[in-house]
C-alpha positions in Angstrom: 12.8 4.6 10.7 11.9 1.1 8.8 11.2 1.5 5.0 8.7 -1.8 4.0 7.3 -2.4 0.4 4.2 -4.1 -0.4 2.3 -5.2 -3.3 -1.8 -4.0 -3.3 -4.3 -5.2 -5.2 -7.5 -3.5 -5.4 -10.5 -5.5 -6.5 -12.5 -3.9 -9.4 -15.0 -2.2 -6.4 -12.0 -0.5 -5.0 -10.2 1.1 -7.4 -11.6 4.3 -7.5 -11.2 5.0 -3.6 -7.8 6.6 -2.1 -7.0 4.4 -0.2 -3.4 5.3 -0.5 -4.3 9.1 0.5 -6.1 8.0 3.1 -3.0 5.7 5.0 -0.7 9.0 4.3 -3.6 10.8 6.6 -4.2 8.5 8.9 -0.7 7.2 9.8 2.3 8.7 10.6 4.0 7.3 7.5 5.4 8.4 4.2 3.6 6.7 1.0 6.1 6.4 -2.2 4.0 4.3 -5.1 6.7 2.3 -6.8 5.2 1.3 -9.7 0.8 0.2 -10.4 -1.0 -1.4 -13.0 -4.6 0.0 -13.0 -7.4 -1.5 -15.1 -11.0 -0.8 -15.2 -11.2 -4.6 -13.6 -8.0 -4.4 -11.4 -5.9 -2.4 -9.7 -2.2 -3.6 -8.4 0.1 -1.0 -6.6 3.5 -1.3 -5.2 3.8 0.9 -2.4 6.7 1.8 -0.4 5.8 2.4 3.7 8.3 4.3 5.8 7.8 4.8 9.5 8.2 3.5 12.3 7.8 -0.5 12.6 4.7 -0.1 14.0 3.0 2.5 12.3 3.6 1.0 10.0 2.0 -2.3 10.5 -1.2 -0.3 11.7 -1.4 1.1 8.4 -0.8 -2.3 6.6 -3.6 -3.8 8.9 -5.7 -0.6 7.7 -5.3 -0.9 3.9 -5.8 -5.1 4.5 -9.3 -4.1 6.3 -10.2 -1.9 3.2 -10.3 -4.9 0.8 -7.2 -4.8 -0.6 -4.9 -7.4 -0.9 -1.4 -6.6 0.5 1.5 -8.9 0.2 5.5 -8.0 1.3 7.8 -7.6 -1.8 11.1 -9.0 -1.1 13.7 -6.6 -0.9 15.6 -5.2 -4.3 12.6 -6.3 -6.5 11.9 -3.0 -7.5 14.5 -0.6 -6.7 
């Protein structure tokens, strides 16, 4: 198991959808929201994937396809 952590920001269009529910549906990975920042303008997430490698990079590709920008943190940012 491979834990990854990404940064997602939702355009203003985007916000309201769960997209984060969905990927914890969809894929056979656990979701763990590290910290967000959620306007009515902007949304920014960071969200902890753990799966397999590449489940995990399904889901990623998923949540990219969705309109969401998703960026890798660098590890021990936020833990």
């Amino acid at each position: 198991m491979a834990i990854q952590r990404f940064y997602l920001t939702y355009a203003e269009d985007r916000i309201k959808e769960p997209i984060i529910y969905q990927v914890g549906r969809k894929f056979a990975v656990v979701t763990n929201i590290r910290g967000a920042s959620i306007s009515d303008h902007i949304g920014i997430v960071a969200l902890e994937l753990e799966g397999e490698e590449a489940e995990i990079d399904r889901a990623v590709r998923w949540i990219a396809g969705q309109d969401v920008k998703v960026e890798p943190i660098q590890k021990n940012v936020i833990e």
